[in-house]
LUMKEGU-615944 format. One record per residue (C-alpha): residue number from 1; residue in one letter; x, y, z. Coordinates in pm, whole numbers. Layout:
residues N
 pos code     c1     c2     c3
 NUM    a      X      Y      Z
...
//
This chain:
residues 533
 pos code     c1     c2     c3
   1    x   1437   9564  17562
   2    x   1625   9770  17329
   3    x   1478   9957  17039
   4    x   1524   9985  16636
   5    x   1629  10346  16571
   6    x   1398  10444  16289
   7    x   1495  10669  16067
   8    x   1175  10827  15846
   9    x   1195  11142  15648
  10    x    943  11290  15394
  11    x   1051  11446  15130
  12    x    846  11643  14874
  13    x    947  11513  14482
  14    x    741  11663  14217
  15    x    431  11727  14455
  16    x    425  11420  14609
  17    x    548  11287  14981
  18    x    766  11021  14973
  19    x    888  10771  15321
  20    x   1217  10640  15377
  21    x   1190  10294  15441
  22    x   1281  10237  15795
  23    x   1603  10179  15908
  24    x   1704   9891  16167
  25    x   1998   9964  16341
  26    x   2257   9644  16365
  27    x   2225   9496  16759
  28    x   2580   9432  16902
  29    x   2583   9101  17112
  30    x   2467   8728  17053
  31    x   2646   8408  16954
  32    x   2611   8308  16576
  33    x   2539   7934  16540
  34    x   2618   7725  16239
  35    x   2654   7382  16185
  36    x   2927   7204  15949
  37    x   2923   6914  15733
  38    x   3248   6793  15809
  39    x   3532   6845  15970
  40    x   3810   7079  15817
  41    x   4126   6959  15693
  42    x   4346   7214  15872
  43    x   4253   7583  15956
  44    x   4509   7695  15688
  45    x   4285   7854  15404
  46    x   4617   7885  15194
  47    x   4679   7518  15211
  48    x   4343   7354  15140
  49    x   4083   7345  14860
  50    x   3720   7319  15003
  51    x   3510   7549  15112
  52    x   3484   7347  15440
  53    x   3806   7529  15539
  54    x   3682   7883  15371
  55    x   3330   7883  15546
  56    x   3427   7875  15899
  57    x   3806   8052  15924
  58    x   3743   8336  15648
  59    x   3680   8563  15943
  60    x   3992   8496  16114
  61    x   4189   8670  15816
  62    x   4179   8990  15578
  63    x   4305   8999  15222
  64    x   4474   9296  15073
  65    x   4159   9380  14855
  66    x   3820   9200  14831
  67    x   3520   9169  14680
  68    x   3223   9434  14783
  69    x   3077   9219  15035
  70    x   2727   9384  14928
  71    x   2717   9256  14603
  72    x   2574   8920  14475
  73    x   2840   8858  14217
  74    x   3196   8965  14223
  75    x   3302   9161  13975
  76    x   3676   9285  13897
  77    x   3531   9631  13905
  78    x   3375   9646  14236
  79    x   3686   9544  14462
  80    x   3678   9760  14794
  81    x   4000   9804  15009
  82    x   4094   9553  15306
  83    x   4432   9546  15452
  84    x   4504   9766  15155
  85    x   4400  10144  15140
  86    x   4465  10212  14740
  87    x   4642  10077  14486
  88    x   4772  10167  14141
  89    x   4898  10022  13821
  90    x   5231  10158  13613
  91    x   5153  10210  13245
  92    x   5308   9857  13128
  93    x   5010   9686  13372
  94    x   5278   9487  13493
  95    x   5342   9649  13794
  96    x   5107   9715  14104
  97    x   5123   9951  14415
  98    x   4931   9919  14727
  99    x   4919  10150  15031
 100    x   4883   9912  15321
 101    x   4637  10006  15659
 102    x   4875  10123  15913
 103    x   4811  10039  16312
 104    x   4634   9724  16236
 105    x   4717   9408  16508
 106    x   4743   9050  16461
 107    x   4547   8871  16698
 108    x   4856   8829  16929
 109    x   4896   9226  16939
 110    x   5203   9192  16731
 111    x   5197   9520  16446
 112    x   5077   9444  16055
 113    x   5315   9545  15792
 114    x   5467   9496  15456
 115    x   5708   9259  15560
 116    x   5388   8998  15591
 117    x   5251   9032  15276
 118    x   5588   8939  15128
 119    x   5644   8622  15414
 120    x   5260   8535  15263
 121    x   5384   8566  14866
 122    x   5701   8402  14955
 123    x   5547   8088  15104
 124    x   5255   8095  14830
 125    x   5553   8097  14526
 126    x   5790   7863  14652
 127    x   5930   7559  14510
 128    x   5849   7240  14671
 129    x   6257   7188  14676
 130    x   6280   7497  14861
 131    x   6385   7494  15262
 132    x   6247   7736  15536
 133    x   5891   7757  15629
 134    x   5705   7620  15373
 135    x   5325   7523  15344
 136    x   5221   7167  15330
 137    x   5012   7181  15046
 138    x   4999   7466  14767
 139    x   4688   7391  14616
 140    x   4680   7764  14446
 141    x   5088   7788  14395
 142    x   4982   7798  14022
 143    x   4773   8103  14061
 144    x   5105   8319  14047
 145    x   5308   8206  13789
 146    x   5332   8514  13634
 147    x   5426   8669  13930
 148    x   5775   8811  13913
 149    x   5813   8975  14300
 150    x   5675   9092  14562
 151    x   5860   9401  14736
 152    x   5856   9605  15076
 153    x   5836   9952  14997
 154    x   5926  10050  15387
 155    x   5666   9912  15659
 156    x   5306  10000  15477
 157    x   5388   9957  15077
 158    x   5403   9678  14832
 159    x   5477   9613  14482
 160    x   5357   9335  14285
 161    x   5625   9277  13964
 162    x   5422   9081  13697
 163    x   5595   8901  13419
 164    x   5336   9014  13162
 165    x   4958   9192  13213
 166    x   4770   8972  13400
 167    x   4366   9142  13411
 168    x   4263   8885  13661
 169    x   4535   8936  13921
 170    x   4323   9197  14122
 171    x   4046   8905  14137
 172    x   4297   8678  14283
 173    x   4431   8903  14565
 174    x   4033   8937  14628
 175    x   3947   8607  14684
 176    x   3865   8435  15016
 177    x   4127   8165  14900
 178    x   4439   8444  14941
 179    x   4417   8619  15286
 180    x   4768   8727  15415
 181    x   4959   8530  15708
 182    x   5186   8630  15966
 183    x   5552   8610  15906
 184    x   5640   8543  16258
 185    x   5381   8232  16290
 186    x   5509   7914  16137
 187    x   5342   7740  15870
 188    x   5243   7447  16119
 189    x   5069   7632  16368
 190    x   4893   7812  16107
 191    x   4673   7528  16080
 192    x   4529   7445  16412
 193    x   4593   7782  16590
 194    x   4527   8043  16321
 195    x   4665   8375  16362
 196    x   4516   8664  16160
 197    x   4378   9039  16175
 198    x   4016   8939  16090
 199    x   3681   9039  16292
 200    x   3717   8715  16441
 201    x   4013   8550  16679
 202    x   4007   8159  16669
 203    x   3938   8027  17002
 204    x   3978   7631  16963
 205    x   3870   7319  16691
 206    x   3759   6990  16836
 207    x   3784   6714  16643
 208    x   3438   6621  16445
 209    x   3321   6806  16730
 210    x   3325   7206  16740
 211    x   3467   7500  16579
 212    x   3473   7839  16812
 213    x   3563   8195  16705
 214    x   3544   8516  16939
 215    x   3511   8888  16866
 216    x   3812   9108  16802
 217    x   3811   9351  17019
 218    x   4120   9529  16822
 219    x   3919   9516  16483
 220    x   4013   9765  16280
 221    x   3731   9840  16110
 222    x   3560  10018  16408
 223    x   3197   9910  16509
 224    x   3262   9559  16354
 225    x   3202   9307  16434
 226    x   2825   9266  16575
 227    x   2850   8960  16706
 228    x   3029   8804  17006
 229    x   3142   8485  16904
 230    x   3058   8276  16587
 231    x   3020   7866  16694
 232    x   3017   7575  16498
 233    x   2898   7228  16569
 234    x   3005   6929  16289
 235    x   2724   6734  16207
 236    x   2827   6449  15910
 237    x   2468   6296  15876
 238    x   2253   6567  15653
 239    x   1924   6498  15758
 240    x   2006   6486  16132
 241    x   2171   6886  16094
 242    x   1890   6964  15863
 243    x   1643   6852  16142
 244    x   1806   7046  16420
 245    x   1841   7369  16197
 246    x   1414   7327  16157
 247    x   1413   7294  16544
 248    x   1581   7625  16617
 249    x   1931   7469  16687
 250    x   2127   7666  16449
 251    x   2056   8038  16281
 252    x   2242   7943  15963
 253    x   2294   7633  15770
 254    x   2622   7516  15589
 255    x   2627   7689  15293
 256    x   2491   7527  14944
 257    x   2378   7206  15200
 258    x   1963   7230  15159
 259    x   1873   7038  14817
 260    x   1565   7167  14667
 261    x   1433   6806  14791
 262    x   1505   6892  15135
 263    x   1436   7250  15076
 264    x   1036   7166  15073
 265    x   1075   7015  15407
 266    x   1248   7226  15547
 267    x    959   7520  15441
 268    x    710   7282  15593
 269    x    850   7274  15937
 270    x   1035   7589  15963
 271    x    795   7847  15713
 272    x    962   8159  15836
 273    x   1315   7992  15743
 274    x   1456   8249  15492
 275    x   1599   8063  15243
 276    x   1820   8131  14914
 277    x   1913   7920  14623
 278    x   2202   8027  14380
 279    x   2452   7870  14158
 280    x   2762   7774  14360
 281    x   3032   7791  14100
 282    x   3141   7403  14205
 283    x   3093   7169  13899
 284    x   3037   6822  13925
 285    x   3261   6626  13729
 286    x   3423   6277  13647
 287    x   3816   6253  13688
 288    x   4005   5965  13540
 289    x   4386   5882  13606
 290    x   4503   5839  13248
 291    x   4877   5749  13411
 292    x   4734   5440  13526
 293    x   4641   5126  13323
 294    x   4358   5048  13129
 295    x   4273   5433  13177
 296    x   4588   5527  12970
 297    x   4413   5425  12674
 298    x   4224   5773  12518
 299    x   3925   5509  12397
 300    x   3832   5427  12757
 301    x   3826   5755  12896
 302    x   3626   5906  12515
 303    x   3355   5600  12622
 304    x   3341   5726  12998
 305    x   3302   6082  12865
 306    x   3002   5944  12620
 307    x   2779   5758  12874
 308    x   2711   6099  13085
 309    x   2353   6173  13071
 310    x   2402   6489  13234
 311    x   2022   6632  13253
 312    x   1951   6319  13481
 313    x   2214   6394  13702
 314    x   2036   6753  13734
 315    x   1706   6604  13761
 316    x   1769   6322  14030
 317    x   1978   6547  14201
 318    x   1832   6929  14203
 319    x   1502   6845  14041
 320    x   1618   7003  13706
 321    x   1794   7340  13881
 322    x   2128   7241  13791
 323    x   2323   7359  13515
 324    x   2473   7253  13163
 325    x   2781   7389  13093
 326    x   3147   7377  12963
 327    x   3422   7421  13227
 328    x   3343   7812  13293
 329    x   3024   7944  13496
 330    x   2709   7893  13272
 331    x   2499   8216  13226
 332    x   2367   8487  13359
 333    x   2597   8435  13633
 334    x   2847   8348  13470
 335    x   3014   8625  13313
 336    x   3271   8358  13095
 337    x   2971   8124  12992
 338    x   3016   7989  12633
 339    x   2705   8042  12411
 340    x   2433   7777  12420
 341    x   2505   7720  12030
 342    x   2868   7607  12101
 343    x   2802   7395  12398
 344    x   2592   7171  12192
 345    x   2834   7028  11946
 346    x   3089   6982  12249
 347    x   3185   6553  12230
 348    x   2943   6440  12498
 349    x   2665   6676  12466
 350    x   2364   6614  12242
 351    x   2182   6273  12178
 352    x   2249   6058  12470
 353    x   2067   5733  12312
 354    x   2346   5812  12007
 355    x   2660   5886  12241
 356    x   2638   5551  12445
 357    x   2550   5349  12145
 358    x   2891   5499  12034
 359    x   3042   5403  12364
 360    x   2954   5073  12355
 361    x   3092   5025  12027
 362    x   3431   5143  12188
 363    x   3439   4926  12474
 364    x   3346   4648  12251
 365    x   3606   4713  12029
 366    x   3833   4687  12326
 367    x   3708   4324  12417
 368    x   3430   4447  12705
 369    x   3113   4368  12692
 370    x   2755   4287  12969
 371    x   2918   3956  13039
 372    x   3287   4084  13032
 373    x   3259   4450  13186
 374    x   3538   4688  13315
 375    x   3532   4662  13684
 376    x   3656   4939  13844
 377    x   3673   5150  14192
 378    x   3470   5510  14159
 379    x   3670   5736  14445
 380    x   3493   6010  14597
 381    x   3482   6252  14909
 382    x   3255   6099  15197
 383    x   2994   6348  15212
 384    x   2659   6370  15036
 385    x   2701   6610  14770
 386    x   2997   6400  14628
 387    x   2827   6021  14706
 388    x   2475   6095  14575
 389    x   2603   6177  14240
 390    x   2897   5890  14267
 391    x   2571   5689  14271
 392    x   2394   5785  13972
 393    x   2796   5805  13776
 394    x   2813   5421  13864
 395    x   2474   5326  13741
 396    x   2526   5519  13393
 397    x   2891   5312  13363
 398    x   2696   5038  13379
 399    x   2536   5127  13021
 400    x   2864   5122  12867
 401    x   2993   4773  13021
 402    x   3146   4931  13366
 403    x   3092   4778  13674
 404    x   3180   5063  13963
 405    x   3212   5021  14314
 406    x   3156   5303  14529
 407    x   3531   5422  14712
 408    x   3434   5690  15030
 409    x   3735   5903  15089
 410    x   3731   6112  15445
 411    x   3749   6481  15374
 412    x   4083   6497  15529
 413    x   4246   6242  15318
 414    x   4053   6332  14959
 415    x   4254   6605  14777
 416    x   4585   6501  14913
 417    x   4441   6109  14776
 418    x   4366   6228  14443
 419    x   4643   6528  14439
 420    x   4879   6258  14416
 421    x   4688   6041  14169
 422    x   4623   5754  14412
 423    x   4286   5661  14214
 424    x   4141   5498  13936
 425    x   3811   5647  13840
 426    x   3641   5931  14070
 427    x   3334   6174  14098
 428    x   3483   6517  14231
 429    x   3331   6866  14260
 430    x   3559   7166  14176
 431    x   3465   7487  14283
 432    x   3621   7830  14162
 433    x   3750   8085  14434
 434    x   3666   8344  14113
 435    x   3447   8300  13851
 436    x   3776   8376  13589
 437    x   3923   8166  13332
 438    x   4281   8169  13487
 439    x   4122   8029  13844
 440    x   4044   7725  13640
 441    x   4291   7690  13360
 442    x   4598   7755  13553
 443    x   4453   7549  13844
 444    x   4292   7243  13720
 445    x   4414   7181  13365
 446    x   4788   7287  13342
 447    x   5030   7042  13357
 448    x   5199   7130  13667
 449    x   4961   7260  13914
 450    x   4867   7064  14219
 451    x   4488   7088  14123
 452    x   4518   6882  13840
 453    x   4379   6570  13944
 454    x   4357   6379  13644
 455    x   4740   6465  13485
 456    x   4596   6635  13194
 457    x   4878   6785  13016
 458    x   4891   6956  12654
 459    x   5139   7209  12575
 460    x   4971   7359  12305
 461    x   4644   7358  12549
 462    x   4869   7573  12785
 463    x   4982   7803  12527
 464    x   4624   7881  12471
 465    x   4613   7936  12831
 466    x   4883   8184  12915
 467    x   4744   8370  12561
 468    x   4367   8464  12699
 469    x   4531   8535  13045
 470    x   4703   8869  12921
 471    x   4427   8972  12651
 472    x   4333   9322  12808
 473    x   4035   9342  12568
 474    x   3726   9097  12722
 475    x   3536   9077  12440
 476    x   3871   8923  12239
 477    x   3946   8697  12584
 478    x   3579   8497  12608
 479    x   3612   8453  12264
 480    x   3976   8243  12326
 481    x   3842   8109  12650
 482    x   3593   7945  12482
 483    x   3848   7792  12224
 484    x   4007   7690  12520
 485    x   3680   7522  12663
 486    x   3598   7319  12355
 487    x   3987   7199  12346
 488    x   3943   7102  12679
 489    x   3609   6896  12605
 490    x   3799   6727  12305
 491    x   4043   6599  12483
 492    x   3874   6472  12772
 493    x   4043   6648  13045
 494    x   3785   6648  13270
 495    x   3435   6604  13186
 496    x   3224   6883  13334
 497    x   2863   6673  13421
 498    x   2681   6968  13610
 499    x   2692   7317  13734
 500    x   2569   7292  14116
 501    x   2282   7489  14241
 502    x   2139   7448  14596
 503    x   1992   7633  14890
 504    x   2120   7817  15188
 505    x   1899   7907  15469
 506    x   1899   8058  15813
 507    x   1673   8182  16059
 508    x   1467   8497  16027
 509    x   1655   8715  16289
 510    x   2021   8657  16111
 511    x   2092   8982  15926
 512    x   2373   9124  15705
 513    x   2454   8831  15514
 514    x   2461   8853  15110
 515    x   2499   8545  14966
 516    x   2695   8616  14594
 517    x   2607   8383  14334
 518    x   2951   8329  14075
 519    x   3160   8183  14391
 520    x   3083   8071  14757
 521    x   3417   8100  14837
 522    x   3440   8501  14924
 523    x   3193   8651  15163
 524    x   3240   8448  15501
 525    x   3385   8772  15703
 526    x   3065   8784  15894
 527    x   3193   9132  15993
 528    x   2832   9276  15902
 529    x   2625   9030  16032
 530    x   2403   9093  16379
 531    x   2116   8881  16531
 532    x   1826   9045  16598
 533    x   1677   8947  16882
//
């Protein structure tokens, strides 16, 4: 049986005697088990948008920088070094230098160095006309489009050239959506047979079966990992995986995947359960093709945005946790949130007796009515925390003289489905990799990015845009993201219904894991996480 070092010292403070609190020292050893949802699209965290990618295959990789991993909300100014040592900005703030970790390994043994980190900014910049090794999907190409070049300084230094100041770009080299790649491993094989320098080497992914990762025994952060292997078992039905994580199955749930319905069963069968509930940064929201017919009439989509009763969404679905918001975080976590005051004269919020009795009058106007309704198709990804609300979007359509039928859309198939507008009328969630205004201007509601589901495109909207990205003063910035916001709500882009709040739990002897409430996209090293028992 091995023993806790404890560590208590007294120590005499103005008369008194105080005790550390004890100390338990992290147990190497032990398999981590944690079951999915769903199966992953690919392992290729550059190429896909869902934190069913993120969860599992964040430990494979490092990032230059990232966010402290002890923290509960990331913050721009508590990044820690990664596969960078330092960095430093030239008096413009347009150009940044990082000192890269020298002797660090793939996880074939082949040596890290600068020449990666420019293979990883070339493939995450280029043109979809471009030739050579290119990724499949670019769901985050936007991300860096003020991104000038990225240059080998010899073997272990980088420069970042920016067009302009960008005060969000150290967020984005933080985030669990950018870790760096290989040069020498090809795009392709990037996404079944991951190659990084992470705590974790990918062993093999069955399909809808498994998902197995093994210690590094090269890490190069010394000591880490704790564990000896991390395994996952995919589980689609949510009550059946619920059920096996109250029988002891599993030590950690999926992330976000315990609804404070399920939560109170879950506390009745499994008390000692240690569970958390936080704000996921994923919004629930309603996405309309306006390229395709009747849907490219503004009237249609204003009546759609009008029937949204958004606090029954939050009560059906989270009993009442969920919250109201524009397109940014909502507060306190939220560090963009716009003021309660504002949100309530955005179109859509407010009276919703007086907003669907407005809505009505559209569709009426447009020759619908109860014995002539809209019949459409309402897309959406085939899991539960896109169907249930799917279900309760179709019945409120109903109000306004729309007639849905439900549309499930695998996980593998549903961004590439809606990337390329092959939709009418859908329920998505969109989740931030960073809780700042350029992760979700640039990436859902310019007119070029991939992310933009709906083809939302207004010039003057992007102008707005690219101005709060370089304002270095953050009181000045919220003040034109939130112009932003309420431009965005005008014109319909894409109708934020909820901010998502739900429960992770695991089991009692699972230790080191902070869960960090403004994204669930950045903390899934599992580099300080130990079992103890």
């Amino acid at each position: 049986m091995r023993l806790h070092r404890v560590a208590v010292a007294a120590v005499s403070l103005a008369g008194s005697v105080v005790l550390a609190v004890p100390a338990l020292a992290q147990k190497p050893g032990g398999t981590l088990r944690i079951y999915h949802r769903d199966m992953p699209p690919s392992a290729s965290i550059l190429e896909e948008a869902t934190i069913s990618t993120n969860m599992p295959f964040m430990a494979v990789y490092n990032n230059l920088v990232m966010f402290d991993p002890k923290e509960k909300i990331n913050s721009i100014d508590k990044i820690e070094p990664d596969l960078a040592t330092s960095w430093s900005w030239d008096d413009g703030k347009t150009k940044l230098t990082m000192k890269l970790r020298e002797g660090v390994k793939w996880h074939d043994g082949k040596p890290f160095t600068a020449k990666d980190v420019v293979c990883t900014w070339d493939k995450l910049t280029a043109e979809e006309s471009d030739k050579g090794d290119r990724l499949r999907k670019n769901p985050r190409r936007v991300w860096w489009q003020n991104l000038k070049d990225v240059t080998a300084n010899g073997n272990y230094e980088v420069t970042f050239q920016l067009n302009r100041p960008q005060p969000s770009f150290l967020a984005l080299l933080a985030a669990g959506y950018t870790p760096v790649y290989p040069c020498h491993v090809s795009a392709r094989d990037m996404r079944t047979k991951p190659i990084g320098t992470g705590p974790f080497k990918f062993v093999e992914m069955k399909r809808n079966e498994s998902i197995r990762l093994v210690k590094n025994p090269d890490y190069w952060k010394k000591g880490h990992p704790y564990l000896d292997a991390i395994e996952w078992r995919i589980i689609p039905n949510r009550s059946t995986r619920i059920l096996a994580f109250v029988a002891g199955e599993f030590d950690l749930t999926f992330d976000s995947d315990v609804t404070f319905p399920l939560l109170k069963d879950v506390k009745a069968q499994a008390p000692n359960a240690v569970c958390e509930a936080r704000p996921t940064n994923v919004n629930t929201n309603l996405i309309v093709n306006r390229d395709a017919a009747p849907f490219d009439n503004p009237k249609i989509r204003e009546a759609m945005m009008l029937a949204l009763d958004r606090k029954a969404f939050s009560d059906i679905l989270s009993q009442g946790h969920d919250k109201l918001g524009a397109s940014m975080l909502p507060a306190p976590e939220g560090v963009w949130a716009m003021p309660e005051d504002m949100l309530k004269e955005l179109p859509g919020f407010g009276d919703v007796a007086k907003n669907r009795a407005e809505a009505r009058k559209i569709m009426e106007g447009l020759g619908y009515s109860a014995d002539k309704p809209l019949k459409i198709k309402v897309a959406t990804r085939n899991i539960a925390v896109y169907r249930d609300p799917a279900a309760i979007l179709i019945d409120q359509l109903k109000q306004i003289y729309i007639e849905g039928e439900l549309e499930p859309v695998d996980t593998p198939l549903w961004h590439a489905k809606v990337a390329r507008k092959d939709y009418m009328v859908g329920l998505n969630l969109t989740g931030l990799g960073v809780d700042d205004p350029d992760v979700n201007f640039y990436e859902n509601f310019t007119c070029k990015s991939e992310r933009n589901y709906t083809g939302y495109c207004n010039p003057d909207v992007e102008k707005m845009i690219n101005a709060q990205s370089g304002e270095l003063d953050k009181e000045k910035r919220k003040k034109m993201v939130w112009e932003v916001e309420r431009k965005l709500a005008e014109d319909g882009a894409r109708p934020v219904i909820v901010h998502n709040v739900a429960n992770t739990c695991w089991q009692p002897h699972m230790k080191g894991l902070v869960l960090q409430h403004n994204s669930i996209y950045n903390n899934w090293r599992f580099d300080d996480v130990w079992l103890d028992k």
